[in-house]
C-alpha positions as CSV (number, residue, x, y, z in Angstrom):
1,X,-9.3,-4.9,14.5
2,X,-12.2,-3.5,16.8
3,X,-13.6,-0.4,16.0
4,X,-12.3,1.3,19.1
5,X,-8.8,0.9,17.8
6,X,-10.1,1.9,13.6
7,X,-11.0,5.4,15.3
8,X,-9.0,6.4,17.8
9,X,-5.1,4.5,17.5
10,X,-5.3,4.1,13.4
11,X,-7.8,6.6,12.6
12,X,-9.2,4.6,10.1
13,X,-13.1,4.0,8.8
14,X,-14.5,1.2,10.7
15,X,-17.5,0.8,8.1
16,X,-14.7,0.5,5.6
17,X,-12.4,-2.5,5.2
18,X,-9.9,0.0,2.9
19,X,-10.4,3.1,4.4
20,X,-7.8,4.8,2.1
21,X,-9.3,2.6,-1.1
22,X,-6.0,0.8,-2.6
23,X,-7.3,-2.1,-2.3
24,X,-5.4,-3.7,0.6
25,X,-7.9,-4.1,3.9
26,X,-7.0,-1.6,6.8
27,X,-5.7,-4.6,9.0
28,X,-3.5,-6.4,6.5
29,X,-1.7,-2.7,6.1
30,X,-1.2,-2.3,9.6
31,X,0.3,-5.4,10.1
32,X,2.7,-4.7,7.1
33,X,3.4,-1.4,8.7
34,X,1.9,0.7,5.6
35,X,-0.4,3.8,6.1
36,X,-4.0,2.7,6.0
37,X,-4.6,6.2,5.5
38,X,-2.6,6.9,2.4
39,X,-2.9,4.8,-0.9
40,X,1.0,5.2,-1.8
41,X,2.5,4.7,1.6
42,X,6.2,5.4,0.8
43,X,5.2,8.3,-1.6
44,X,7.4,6.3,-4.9
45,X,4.5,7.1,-6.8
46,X,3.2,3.5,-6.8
47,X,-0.1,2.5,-5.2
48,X,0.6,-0.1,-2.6
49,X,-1.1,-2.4,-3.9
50,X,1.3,-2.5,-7.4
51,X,4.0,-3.3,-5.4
52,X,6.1,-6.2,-4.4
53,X,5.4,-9.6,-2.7
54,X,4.7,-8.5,0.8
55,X,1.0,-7.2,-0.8
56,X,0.5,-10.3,-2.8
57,X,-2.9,-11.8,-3.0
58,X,-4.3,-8.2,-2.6
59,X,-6.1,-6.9,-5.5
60,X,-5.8,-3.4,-7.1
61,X,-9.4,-1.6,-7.4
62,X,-10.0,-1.1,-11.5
63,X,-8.4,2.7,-11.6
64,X,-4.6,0.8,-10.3
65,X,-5.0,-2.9,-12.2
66,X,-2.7,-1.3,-15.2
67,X,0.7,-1.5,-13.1
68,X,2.2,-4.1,-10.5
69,X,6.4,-4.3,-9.7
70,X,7.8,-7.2,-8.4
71,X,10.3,-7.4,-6.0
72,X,9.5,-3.9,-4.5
73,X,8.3,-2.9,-1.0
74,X,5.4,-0.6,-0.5
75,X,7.3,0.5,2.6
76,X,10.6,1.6,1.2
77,X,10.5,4.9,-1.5
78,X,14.1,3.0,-3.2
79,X,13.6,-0.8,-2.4
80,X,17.1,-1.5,-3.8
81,X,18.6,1.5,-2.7
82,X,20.2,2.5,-6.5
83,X,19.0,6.3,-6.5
84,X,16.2,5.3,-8.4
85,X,12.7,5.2,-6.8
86,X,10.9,2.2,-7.4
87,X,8.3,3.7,-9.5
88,X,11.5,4.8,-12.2
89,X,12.5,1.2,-12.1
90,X,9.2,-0.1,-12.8
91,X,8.3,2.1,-15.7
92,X,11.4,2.5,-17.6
C-alpha cells in the first residue's frame, strides 16, 4: 500500500505497519475487509487478531496472546448467527 493511499483513502499511519496495534499489518486488514483503524472490528469484544482462520498466521501483540476462537470471523459480531456474539461463545 503507498503511503498516498495509508493517509488519505484508509487513513492509516504509514510509519506504522499496524496502525491500530492488533497485531494484523494495515494491508492484510484491508484486504480482509476489517477496520485498520479499530483493534475489534466487528465490536464482539474480541481483538481481531483472536479470531477465526481468515487472520491466521497473524500474531496477537503480548496484552491479546491469552485468547484465540476458532472458526469465527473478525468481520461478523455473531459468526454463526445463534444470538450469541462470538465473544459469549468463546468464553463460556
Amino acid at each position: 500500500m503507498n503511503d498516498y493511499d495509508e493517509i488519505h483513502k484508509y487513513h492509516t499511519d504509514p510509519l506504522s505497519r499496524d496502525t491500530d496495534g492488533d497485531g494484523i499489518e494495515d494491508g492484510t486488514e484491508i484486504d480482509l475487509k476489517l477496520n485498520p483503524l479499530n483493534i475489534d472490528t466487528d465490536g464482539d469484544g474480541l481483538i481481531d487478531c483472536q479470531e477465526g482462520d481468515s487472520v491466521a498466521g497473524q500474531r496477537c501483540p503480548s496484552q491479546y496472546d491469552n485468547l484465540w476462537c476458532q472458526g469465527t470471523d473478525p468481520a461478523l459480531f455473531d459468526t454463526d448467527g445463534d444470538q450469541l456474539n462470538d465473544y459469549e461463545e468463546c468464553v463460556t
